[in-house]
matplotlib code that plots the C-alpha trace (Angstrom):
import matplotlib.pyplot as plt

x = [34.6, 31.2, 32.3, 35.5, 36.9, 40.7, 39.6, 40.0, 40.0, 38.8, 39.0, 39.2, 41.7, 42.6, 45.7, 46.1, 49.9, 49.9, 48.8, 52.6, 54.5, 57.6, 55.3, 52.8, 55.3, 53.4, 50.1, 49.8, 48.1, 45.0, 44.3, 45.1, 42.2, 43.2, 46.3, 45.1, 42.0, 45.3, 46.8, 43.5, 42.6, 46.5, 45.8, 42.6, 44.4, 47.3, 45.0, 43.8, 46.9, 46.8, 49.4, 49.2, 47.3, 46.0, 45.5, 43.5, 43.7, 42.4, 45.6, 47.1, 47.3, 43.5, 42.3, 38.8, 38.4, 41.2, 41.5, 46.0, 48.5, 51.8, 53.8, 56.7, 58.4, 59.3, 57.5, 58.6, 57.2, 58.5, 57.2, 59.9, 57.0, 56.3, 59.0, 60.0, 62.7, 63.7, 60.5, 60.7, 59.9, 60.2, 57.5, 57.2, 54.5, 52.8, 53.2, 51.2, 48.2, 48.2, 48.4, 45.2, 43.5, 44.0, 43.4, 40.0, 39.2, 40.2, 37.2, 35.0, 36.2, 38.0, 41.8, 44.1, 47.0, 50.3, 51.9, 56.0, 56.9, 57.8, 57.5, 53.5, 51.5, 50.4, 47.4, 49.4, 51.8, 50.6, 47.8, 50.8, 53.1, 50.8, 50.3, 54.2, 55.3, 52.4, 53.9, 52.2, 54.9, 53.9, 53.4, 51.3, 49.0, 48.6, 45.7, 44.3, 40.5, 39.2, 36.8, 34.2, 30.8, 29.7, 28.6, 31.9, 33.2, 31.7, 32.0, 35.5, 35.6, 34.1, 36.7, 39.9, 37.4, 37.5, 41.6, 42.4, 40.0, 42.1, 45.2, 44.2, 46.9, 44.9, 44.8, 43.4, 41.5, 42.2, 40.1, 42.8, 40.3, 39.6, 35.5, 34.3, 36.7, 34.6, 33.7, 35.0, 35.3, 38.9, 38.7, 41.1, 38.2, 36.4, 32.9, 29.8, 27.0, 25.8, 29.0, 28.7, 25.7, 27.9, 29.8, 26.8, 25.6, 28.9, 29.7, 26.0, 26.1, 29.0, 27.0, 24.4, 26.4, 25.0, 27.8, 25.7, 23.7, 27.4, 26.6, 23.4, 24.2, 22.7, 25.6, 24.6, 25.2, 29.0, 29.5, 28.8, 31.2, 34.2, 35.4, 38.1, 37.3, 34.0, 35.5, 37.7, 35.0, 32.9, 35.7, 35.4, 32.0, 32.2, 35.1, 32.9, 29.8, 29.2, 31.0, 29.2, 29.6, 31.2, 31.6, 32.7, 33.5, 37.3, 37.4, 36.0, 37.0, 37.4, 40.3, 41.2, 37.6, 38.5, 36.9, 39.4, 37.7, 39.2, 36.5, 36.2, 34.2, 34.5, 36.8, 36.8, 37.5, 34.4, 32.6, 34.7, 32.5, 33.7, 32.2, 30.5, 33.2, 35.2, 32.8, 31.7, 34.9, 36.3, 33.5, 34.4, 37.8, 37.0, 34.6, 36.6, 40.1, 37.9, 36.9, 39.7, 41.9, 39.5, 36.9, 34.2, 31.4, 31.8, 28.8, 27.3, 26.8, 23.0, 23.1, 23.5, 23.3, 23.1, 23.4, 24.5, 20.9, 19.2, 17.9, 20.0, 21.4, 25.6, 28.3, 31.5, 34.8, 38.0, 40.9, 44.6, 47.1, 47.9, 44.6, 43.5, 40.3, 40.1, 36.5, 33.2, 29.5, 26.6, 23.0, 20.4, 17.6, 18.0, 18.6, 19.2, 18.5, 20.4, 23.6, 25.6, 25.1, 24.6, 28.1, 29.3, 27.7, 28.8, 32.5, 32.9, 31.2, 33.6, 36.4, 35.6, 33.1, 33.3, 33.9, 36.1, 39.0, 40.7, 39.4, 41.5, 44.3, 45.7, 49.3, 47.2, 44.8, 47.5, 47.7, 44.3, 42.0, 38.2, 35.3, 31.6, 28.5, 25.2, 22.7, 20.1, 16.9, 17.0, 14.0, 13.1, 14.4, 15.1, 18.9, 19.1, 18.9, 21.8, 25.3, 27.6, 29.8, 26.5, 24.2, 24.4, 22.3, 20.2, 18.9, 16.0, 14.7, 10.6, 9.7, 11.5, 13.1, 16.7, 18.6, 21.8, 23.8, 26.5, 27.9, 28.5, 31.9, 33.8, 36.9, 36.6, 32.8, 32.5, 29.4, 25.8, 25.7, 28.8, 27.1, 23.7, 26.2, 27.7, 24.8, 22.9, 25.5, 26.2, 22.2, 22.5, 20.2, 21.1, 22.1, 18.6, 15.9, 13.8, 15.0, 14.0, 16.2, 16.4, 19.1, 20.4, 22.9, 25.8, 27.3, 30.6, 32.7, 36.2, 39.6, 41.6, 44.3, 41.4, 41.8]
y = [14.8, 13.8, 13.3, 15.4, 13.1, 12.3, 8.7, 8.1, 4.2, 0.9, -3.0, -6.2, -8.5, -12.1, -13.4, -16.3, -17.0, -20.0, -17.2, -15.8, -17.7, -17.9, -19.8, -22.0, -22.9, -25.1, -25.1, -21.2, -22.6, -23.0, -19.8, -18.1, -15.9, -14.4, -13.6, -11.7, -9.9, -8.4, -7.5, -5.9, -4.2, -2.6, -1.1, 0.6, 1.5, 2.6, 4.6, 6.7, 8.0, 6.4, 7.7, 6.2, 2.3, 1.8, -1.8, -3.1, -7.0, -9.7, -11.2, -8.4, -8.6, -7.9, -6.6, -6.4, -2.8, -1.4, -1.1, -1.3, -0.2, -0.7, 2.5, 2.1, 4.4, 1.4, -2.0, -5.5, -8.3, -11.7, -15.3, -17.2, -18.8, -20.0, -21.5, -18.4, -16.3, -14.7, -13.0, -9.8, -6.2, -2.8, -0.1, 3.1, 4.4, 7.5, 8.8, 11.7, 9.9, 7.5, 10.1, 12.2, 8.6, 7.9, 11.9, 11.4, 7.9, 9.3, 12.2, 9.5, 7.7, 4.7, 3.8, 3.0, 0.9, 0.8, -2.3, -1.6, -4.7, -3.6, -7.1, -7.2, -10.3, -12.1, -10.9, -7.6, -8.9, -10.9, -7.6, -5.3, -8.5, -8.3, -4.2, -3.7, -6.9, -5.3, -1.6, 0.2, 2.5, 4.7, 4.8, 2.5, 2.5, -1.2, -1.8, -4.7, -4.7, -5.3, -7.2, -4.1, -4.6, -4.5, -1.1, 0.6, -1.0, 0.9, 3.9, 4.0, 3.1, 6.9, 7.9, 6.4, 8.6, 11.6, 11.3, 10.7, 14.0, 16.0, 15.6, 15.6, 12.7, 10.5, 7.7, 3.8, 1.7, -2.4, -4.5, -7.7, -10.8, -14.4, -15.3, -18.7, -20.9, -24.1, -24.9, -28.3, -31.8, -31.1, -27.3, -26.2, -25.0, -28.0, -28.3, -27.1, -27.2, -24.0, -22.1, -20.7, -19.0, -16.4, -15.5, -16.0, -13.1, -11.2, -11.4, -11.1, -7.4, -6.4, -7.8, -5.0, -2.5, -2.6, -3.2, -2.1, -5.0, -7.1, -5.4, -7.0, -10.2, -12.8, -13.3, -16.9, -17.3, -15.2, -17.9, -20.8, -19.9, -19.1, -16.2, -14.2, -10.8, -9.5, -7.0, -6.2, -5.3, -3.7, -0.7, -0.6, 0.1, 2.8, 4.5, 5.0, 5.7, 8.6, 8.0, 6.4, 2.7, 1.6, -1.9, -4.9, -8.4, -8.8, -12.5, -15.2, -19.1, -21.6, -24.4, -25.6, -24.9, -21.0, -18.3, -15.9, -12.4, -9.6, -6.9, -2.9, -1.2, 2.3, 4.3, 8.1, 8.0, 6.4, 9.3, 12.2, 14.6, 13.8, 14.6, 12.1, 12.0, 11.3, 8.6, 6.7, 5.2, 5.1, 3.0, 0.8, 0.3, -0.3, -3.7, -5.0, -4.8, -6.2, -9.0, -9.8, -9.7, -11.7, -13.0, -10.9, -8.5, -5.5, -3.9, -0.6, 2.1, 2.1, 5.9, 7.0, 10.6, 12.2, 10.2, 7.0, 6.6, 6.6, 3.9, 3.9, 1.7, 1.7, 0.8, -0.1, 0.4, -0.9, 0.6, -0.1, 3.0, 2.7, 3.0, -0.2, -1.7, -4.8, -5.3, -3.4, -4.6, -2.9, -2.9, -1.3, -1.3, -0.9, -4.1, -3.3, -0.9, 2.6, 3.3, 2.3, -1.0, -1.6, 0.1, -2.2, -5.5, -4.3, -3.0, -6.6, -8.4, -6.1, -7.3, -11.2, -11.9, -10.0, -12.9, -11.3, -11.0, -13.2, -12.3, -9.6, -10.8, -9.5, -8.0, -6.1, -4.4, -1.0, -0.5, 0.2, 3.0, 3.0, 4.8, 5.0, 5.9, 6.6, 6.3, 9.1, 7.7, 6.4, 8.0, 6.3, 8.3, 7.6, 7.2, 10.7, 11.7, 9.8, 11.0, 8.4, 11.1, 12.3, 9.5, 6.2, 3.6, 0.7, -1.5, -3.6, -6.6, -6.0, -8.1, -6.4, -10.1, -9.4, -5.8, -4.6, -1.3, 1.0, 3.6, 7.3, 8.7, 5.4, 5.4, 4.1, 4.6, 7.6, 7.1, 5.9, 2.9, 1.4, 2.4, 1.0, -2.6, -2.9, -2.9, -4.8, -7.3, -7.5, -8.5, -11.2, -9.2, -10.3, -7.0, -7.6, -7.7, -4.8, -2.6, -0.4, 2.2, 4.2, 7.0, 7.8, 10.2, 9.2, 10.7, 9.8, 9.5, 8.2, 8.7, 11.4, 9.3, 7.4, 7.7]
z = [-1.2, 0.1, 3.4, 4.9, 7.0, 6.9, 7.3, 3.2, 3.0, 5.2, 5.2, 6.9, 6.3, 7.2, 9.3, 9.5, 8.8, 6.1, 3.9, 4.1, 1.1, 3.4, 6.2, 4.2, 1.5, -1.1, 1.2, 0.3, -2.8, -1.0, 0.1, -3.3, -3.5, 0.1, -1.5, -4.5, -2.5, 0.1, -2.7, -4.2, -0.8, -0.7, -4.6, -4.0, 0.3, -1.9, -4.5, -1.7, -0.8, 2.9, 4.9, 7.6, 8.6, 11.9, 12.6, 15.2, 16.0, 18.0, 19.0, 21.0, 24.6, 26.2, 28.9, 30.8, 30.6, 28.1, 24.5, 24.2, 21.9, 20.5, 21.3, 19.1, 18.1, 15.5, 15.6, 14.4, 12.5, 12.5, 11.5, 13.6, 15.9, 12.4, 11.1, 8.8, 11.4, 7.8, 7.3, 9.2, 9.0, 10.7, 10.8, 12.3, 14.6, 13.9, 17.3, 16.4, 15.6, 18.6, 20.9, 19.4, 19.5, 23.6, 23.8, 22.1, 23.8, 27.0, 26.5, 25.9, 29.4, 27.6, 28.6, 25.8, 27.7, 26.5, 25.2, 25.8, 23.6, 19.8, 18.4, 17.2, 17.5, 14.5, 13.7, 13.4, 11.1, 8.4, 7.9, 7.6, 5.6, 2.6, 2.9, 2.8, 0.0, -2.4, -2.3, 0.8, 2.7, 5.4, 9.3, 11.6, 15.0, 16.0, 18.4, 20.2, 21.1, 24.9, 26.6, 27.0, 25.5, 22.1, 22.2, 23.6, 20.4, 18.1, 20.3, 20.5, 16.3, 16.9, 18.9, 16.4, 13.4, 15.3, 16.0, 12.4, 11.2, 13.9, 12.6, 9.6, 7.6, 5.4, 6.7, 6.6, 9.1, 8.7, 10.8, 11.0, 12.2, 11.0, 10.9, 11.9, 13.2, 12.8, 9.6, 8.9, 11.0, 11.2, 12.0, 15.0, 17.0, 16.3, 14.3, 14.3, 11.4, 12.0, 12.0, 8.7, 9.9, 11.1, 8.3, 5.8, 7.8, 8.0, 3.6, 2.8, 4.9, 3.1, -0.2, 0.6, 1.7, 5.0, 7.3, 10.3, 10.1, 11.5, 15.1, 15.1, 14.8, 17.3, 19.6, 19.7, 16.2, 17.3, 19.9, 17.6, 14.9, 17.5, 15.3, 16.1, 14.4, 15.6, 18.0, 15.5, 12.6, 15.1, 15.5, 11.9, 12.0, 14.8, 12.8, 9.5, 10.9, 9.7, 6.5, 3.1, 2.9, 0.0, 1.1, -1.1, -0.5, -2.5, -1.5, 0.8, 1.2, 4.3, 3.1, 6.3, 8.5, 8.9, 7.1, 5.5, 4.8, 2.6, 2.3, 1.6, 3.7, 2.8, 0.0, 0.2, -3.6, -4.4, -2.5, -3.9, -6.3, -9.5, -13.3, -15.3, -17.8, -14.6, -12.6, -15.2, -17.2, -13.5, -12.4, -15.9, -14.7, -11.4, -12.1, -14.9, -12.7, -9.8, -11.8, -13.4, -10.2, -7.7, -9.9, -8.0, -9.3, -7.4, -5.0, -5.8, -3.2, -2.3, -2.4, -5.8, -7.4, -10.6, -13.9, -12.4, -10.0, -13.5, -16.0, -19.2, -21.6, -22.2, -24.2, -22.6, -24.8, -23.4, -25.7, -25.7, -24.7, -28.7, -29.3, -30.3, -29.7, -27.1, -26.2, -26.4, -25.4, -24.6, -24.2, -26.5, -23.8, -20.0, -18.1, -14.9, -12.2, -12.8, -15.1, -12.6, -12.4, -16.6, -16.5, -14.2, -16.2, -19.7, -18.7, -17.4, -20.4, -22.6, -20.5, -20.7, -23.1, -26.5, -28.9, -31.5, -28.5, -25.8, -22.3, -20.8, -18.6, -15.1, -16.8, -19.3, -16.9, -16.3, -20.4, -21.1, -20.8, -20.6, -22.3, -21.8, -24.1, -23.0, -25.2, -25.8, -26.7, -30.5, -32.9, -36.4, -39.4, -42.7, -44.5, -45.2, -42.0, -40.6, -39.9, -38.9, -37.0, -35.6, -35.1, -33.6, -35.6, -34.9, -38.1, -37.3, -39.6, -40.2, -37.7, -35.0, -34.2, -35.2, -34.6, -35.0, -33.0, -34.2, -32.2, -33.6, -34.6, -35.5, -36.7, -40.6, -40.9, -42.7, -44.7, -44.2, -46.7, -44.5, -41.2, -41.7, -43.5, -40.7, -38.2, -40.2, -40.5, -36.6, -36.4, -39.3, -41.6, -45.1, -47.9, -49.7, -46.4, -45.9, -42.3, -40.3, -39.4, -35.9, -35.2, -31.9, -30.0, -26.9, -24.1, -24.6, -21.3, -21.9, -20.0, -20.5, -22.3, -24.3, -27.8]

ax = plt.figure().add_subplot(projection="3d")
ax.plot(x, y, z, "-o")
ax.set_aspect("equal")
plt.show()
């Protein structure tokens, strides 16, 4: 890994309770994409291999000079000051790690004060609701921020870091808060027409991967909005400071005058050193199950290295297990900053825009594997120099208006006349024009169970 720090995945999540089917019944239509970005953030937790969450919320007790925990040893959820006494869970506390986290504040002269009660307040729960109903299973430290400054925030974010890397358990951070509460005329906290300010600046720091940028947000523009979670994402920020941003807004909407934020903000297994032939069709999957799941593009790292920091034009292939083809576009020239992000573009184009298939639905996303070709840069030549298992090959019409791409090593294309066809044909160049022919070689990157 990049970084060795046991702290593998983080996040902010939402909480307001409508968003629990049992509790907003038919009204949970209107915070949908809420729903499917917790269920996004508990894949990729999930994919980590996150063994334990700690959770720190807004809406447990607070005190002037004290961050406070649940102690467990098991803690309960339940929506019966909701209307939903059904809806209940039980969780248990990783003792262990709670203790190394008051040991650790306690060097850096904070207090972490007990809360005896095992019940956890709401903005506990619903977190931990959508982590458990979408397959997350594991152990839980439940914290509650304090009315200390800003600063002692992120320091003791520092402190949680440096507890999780000494006992060593992989574990998650979720920062459980709601942004501004005062987005519409009929918002509970009332309205204000500069609340969005807040959380424009909030989602456009995630946009570019510069969480840091949250702490220095004007606390005028904080007081406006009447949020809920600042405290909450400033631990957040303390606990991966010294880890690589990764961050990525999964979903963002405000139906009743509340802004509901589900957002990554670091994932040890986008850091871990991988090879190409791992990185890139992993970074294919990763935007086209992104987009497919919450409609969003996701947000490169700024800090890139090796092939992916450079300019390149790609193809993206999205296969069947069976081996059949289900959508593949590319670029012949560069379009975009580094390889990265053309991967990123073209995987999801594959995905959604390729006209001879349907675009690619949620239930198909876990049967299909990914490959990636990088083009080498194409040279003139003339038919006797091509080798379809070889050679990639571009035909271009005389007037360099029109041209046509074939990739190398395609099933059924065995001979040069049926290559050079077949690009020709993808250009609209009739059988009888006069072409130009350029050959070109790929990296090819696929999946291990790519055909």
């Amino acid at each position: 890994m990049a970084s060795q720090s046991a702290l593998v995945f983080s996040g902010i999540a939402p909480h307001p309770p409508i968003m629990v089917p049992e509790v907003g019944q038919e009204a949970v239509e209107e915070v949908d994409a809420s729903i499917a970005g917790m269920e996004e953030l508990t894949r990729r937790l999930i994919s980590c291999n996150a063994e334990t969450v700690v959770l720190i919320s807004p809406h447990a007790r607070l005190e002037i000079d004290a961050f406070v925990a649940y102690q467990g040893p098991e803690l309960y959820g339940d929506f019966s000051n909701f209307r939903a006494s059904e809806t209940k869970f039980v969780v248990s506390v990783d003792t262990e790690l709670l203790e190394a986290i008051s040991q650790a504040a306690e060097e850096k002269n904070f207090r972490v004060s007990p809360i005896r009660e095992t019940k956890v307040d709401h903005g506990t729960a619903v977190p931990l609701y959508f982590l458990l109903a979408n397959g997350w299973h594991g152990r839980v430290v439940a914290l509650g921020y304090s009315f200390l400054s800003n600063e002692e925030h992120l320091r003791f974010g520092g402190c949680v870091r440096q507890a999780i890397d000494h006992v060593g358990r992989r574990a998650a951070f979720i920062a459980s808060g709601d942004l501004s509460h005062r987005l519409r005329p009929q918002a509970p906290a009332g309205y204000s027409p500069d609340a969005h300010l807040f959380d424009d600046k909030v989602v456009d720091a995630l946009r570019s991967n510069s969480p840091e940028q949250i702490a220095d947000i004007d606390q005028s523009v904080r007081k406006v909005a009447g949020e809920c979670g600042y405290r909450s994402m400033l631990v957040a920020i303390g606990a991966n400071d010294v880890l690589p941003a990764s961050c990525e807004v999964l979903s963002y909407e405000a139906p009743f005058g509340v802004g509901y934020l589900v957002a990554q903000m670091s994932n040890a297994s986008l850091s871990e050193v991988a090879t190409p032939s791992e990185a890139l069709p992993k970074l294919a999957r990763r935007a086209v199950e992104t987009f497919v799941r919450t409609g969003s593009h996701i947000t490169q790292a700024t800090r890139l290295n090796g092939p992916l920091a450079e300019r390149a034009p790609c193809f993206v292939s999205i296969k069947t297990k069976e081996g059949d083809l289900r959508g593949c576009v590319g670029t012949i020239e560069p379009t975009k900053p580094n390889l990265a992000a053309e991967i990123a573009a073209n995987a999801v184009s594959a995905a959604t825009l390729d006209p001879r298939f349907p675009p690619i639905r949620e239930p198909e996303l876990e049967h299909l594997v990914y490959s990636v070709d990088v083009l080498l840069p194409a040279e003139e030549a003339q038919p006797e120099e091509l080798d379809p298992k070889v050679y990639g090959v571009i035909v271009e019409d005389e007037a360099s208006e029109r041209r046509g791409l074939l990739l190398p090593d395609i099933p059924g294309v065995d001979d040069v006349e049926k290559q050079v066809e077949i690009a020709a044909r993808k250009a609209g160049i009739g059988p009888a024009e006069p072409v130009r022919l350029f050959r070109f070689k790929v990296e090819r990157f696929r999946e291990s169970s790519a055909k």
